[in-house]
Backbone as a printed PyTorch tensor [residue, N CA C, xyz], in Angstrom:
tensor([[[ -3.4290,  -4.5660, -14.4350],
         [ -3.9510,  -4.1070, -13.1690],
         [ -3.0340,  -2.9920, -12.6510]],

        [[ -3.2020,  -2.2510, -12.2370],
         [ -2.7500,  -0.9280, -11.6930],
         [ -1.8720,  -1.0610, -10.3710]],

        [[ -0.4990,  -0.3700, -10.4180],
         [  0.0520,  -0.4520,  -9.1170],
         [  0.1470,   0.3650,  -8.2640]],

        [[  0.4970,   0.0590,  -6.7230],
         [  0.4050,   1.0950,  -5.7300],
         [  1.2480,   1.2840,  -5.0960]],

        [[  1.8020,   2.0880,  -4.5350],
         [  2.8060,   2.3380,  -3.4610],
         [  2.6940,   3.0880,  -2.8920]],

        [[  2.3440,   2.5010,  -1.2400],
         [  1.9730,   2.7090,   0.0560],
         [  2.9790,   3.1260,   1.2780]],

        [[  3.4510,   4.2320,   1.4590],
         [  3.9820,   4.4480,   2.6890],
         [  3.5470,   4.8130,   4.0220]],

        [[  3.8390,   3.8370,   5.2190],
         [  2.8620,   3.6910,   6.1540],
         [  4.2790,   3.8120,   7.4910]],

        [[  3.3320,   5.0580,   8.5830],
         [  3.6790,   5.2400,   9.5570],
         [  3.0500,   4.3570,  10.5590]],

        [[  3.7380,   3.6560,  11.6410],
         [  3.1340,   2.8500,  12.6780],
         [  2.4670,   3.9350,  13.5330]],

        [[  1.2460,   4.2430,  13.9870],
         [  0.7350,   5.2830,  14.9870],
         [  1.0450,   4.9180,  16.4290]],

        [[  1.0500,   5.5040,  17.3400],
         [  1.0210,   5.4190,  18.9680],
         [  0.2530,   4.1340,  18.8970]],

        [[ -0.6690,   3.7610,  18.6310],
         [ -1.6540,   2.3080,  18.7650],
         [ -0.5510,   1.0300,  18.2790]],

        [[ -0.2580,   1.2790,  16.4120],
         [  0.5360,   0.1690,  16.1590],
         [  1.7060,  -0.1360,  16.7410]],

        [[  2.4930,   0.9220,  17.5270],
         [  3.8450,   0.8440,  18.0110],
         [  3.5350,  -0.0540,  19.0920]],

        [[  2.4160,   0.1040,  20.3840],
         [  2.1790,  -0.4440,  21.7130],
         [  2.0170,  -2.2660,  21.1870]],

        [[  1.5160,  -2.5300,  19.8260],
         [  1.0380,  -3.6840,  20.0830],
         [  2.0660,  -4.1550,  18.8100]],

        [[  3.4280,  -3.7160,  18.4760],
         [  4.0460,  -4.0670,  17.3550],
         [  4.4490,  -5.3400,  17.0670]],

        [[  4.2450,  -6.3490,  18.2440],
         [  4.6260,  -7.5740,  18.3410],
         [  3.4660,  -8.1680,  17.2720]],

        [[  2.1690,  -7.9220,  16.8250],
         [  0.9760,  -8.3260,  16.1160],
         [  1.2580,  -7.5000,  15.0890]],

        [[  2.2780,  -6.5810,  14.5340],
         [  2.5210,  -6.0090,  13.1980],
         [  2.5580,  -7.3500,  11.9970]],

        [[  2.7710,  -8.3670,  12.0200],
         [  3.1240,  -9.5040,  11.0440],
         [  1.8090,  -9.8160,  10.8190]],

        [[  0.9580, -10.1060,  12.2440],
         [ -0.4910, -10.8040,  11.6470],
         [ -1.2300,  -9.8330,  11.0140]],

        [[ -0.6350,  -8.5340,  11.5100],
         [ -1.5480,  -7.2080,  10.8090],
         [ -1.1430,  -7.4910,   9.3060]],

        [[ -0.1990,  -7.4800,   9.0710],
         [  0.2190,  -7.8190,   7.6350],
         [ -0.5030,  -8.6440,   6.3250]],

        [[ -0.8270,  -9.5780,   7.4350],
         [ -1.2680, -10.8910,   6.6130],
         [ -2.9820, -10.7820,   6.5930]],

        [[ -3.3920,  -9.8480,   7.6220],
         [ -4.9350,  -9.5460,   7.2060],
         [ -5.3260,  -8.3850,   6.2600]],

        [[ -4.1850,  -7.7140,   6.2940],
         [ -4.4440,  -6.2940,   5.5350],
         [ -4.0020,  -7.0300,   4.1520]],

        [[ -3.0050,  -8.2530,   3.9350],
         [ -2.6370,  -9.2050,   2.9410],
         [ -4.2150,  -9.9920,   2.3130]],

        [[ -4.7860, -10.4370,   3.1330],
         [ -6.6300, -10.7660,   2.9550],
         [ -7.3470, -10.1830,   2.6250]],

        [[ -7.4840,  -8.7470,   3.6900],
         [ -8.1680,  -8.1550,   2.7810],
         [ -8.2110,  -7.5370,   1.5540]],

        [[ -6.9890,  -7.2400,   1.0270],
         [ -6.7510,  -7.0170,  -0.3390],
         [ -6.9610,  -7.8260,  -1.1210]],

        [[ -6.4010,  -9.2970,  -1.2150],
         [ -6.7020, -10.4560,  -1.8300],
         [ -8.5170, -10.3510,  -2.1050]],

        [[ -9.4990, -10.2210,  -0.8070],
         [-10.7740, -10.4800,  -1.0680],
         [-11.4710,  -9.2600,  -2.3620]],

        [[-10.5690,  -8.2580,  -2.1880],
         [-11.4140,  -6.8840,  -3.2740],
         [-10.8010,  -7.1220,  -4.6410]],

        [[ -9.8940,  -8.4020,  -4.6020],
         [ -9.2980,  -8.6580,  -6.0740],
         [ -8.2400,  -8.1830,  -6.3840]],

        [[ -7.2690,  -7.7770,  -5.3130],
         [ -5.6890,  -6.9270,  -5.4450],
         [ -5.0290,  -8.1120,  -4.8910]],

        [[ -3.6030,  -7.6090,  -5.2140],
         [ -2.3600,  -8.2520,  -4.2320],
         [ -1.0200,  -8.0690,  -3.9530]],

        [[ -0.6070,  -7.7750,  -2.8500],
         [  0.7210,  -7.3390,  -2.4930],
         [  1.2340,  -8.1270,  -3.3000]],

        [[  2.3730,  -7.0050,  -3.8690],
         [  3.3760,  -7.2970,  -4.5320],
         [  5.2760,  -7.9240,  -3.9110]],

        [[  5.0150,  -6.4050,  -3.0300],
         [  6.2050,  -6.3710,  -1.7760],
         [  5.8080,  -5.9960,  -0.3230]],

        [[  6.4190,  -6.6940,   0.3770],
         [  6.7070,  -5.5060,   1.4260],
         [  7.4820,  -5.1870,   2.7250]],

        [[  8.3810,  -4.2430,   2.5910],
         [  9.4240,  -3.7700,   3.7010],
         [  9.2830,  -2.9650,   4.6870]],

        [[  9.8080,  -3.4470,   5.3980],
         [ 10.0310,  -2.4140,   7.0280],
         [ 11.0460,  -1.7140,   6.5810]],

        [[ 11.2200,  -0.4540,   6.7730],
         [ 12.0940,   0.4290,   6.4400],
         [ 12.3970,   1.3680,   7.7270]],

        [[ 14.0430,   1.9860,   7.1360],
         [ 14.2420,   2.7200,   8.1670],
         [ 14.0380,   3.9530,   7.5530]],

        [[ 13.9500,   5.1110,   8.3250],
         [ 14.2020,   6.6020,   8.0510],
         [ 12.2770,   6.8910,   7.7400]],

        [[ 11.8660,   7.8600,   6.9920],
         [ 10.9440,   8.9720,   7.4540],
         [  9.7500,   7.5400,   7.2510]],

        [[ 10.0870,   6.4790,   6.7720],
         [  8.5850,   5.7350,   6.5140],
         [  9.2780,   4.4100,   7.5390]],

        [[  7.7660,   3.8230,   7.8220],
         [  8.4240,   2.2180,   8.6620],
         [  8.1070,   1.2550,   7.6280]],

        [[  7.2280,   1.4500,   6.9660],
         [  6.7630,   0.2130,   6.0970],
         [  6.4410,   0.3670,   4.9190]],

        [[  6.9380,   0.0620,   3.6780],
         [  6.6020,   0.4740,   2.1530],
         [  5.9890,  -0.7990,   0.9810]],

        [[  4.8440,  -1.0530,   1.0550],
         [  4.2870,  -2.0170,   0.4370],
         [  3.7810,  -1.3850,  -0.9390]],

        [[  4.1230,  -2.3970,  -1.8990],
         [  3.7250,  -2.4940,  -3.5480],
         [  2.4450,  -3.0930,  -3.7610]],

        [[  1.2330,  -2.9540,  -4.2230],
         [  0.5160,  -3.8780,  -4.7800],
         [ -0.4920,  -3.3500,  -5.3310]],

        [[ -1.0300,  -4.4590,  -6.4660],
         [ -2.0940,  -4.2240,  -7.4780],
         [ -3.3980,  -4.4640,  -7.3280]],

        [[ -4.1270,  -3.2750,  -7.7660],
         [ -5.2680,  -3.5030,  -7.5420],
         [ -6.4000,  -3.5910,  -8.5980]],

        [[ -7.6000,  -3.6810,  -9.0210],
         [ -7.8100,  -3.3570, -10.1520],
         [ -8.2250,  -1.9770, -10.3310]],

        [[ -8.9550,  -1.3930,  -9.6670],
         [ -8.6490,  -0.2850,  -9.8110],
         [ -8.4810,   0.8470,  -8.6680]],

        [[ -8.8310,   2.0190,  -9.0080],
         [ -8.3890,   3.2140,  -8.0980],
         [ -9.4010,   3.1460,  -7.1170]],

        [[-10.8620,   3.2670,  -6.7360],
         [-11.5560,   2.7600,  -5.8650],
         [-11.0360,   1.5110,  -5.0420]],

        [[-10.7480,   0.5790,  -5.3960],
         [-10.4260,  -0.4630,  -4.5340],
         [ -9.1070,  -0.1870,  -3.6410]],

        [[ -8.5010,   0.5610,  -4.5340],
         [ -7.0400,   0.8010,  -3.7190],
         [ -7.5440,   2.1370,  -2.6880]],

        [[ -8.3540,   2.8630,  -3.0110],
         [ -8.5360,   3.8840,  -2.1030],
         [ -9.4870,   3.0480,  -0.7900]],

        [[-10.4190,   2.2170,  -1.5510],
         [-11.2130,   1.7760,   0.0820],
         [-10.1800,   0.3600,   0.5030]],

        [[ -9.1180,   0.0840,   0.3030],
         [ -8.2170,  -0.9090,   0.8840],
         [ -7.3810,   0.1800,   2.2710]],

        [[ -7.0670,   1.3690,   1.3430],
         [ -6.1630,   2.5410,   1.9960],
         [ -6.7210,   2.8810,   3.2270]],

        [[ -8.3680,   3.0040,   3.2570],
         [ -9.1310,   3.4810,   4.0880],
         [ -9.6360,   2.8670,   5.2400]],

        [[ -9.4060,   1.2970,   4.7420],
         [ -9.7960,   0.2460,   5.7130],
         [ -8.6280,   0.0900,   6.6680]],

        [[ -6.8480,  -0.0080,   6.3210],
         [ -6.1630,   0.4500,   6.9820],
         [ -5.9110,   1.1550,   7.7220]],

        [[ -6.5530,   2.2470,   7.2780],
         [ -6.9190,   3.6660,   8.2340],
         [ -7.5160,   3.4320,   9.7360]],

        [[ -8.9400,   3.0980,   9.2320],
         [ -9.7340,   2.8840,  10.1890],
         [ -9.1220,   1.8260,  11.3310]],

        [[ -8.6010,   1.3390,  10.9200],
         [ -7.9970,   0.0120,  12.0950],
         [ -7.2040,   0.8860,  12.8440]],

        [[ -6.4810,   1.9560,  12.5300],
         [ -5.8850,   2.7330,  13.2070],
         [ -4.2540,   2.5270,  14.0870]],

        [[ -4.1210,   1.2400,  13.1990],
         [ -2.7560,   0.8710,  13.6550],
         [ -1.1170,   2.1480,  13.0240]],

        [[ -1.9370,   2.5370,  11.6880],
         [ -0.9590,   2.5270,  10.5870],
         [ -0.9750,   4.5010,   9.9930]],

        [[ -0.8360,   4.6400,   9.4700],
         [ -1.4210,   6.3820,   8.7650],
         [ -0.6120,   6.1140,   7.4200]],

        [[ -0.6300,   5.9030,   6.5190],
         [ -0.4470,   5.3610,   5.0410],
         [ -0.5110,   6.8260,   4.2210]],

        [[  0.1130,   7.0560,   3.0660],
         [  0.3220,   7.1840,   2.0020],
         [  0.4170,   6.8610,   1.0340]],

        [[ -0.5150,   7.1180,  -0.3030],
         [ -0.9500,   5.7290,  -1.3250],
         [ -0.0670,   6.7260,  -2.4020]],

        [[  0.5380,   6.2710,  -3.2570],
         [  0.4490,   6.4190,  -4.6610],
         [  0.6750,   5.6080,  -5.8480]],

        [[  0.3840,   5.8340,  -7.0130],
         [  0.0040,   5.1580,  -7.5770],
         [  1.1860,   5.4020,  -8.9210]],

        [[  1.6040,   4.0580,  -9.2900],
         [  2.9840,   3.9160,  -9.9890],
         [  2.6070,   3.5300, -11.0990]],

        [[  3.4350,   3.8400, -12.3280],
         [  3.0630,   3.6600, -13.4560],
         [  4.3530,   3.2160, -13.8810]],

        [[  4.7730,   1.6870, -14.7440],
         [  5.6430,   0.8690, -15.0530],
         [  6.2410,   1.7390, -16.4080]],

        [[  7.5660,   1.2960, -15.9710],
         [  8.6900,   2.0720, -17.0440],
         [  7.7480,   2.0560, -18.4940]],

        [[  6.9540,   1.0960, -19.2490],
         [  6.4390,   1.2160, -20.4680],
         [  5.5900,   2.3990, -20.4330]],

        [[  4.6970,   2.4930, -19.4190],
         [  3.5560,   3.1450, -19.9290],
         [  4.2510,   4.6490, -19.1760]],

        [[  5.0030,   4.9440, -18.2540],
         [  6.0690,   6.1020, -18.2910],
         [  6.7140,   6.6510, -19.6130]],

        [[  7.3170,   6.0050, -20.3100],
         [  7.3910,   6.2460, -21.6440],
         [  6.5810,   6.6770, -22.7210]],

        [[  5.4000,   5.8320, -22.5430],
         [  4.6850,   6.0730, -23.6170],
         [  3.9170,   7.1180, -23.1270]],

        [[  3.5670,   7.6870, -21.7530],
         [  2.9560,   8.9530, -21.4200],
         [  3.8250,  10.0660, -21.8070]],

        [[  5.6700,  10.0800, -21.3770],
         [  6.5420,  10.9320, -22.2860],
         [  6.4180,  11.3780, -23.6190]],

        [[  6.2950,  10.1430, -23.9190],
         [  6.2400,  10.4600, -25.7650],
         [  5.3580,  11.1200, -26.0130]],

        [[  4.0770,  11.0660, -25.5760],
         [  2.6480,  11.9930, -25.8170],
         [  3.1380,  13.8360, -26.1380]],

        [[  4.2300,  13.6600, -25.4010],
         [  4.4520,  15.3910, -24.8490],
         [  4.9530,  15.8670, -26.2900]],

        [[  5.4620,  15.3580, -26.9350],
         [  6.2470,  15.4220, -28.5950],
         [  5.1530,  15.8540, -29.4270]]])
């Protein structure tokens, strides 16, 4: 299954109500679970990002309408990308030979 990594700004909305950032967590944690993905990690961070979550999805559609559903709630403004594990990093290297 394919991985993701999500960097997410809290907006003017998520900051006012940050005390409900945890339950936000655990539904945006649901709704991923329901499209067949699942957080892997996830940290509050300091410096240019607040929050950096890992997780798998099956594929690139699901991770884009998971990304989008976040969106729309409008707590968050996210950045998705999509990570590829030291093996298959390698074996895309080697191709270049």
């Amino acid at each position: 299954m394919p991985t993701y990594v999500m960097l997410a700004n809290w907006t003017d909305q998520g900051m006012r109500s940050i005390d409900d950032s945890p339950k936000r967590i655990d539904t945006a944690r649901k709704s991923l679970d329901d499209m067949g993905g699942h957080f892997l990690s996830v940290y509050m961070t300091m410096g240019q990002h607040d929050v950096v979550i890992t997780y798998d999805a099956p594929d690139d559609a699901v991770a884009a309408r998971f990304t989008l559903l976040l969106g729309k709630l409008g707590n968050v403004r996210t950045i998705s990308m999509k990570a590829f594990p030291e093996e298959a990093y390698r074996q895309i290297v080697n191709t270049l030979r």
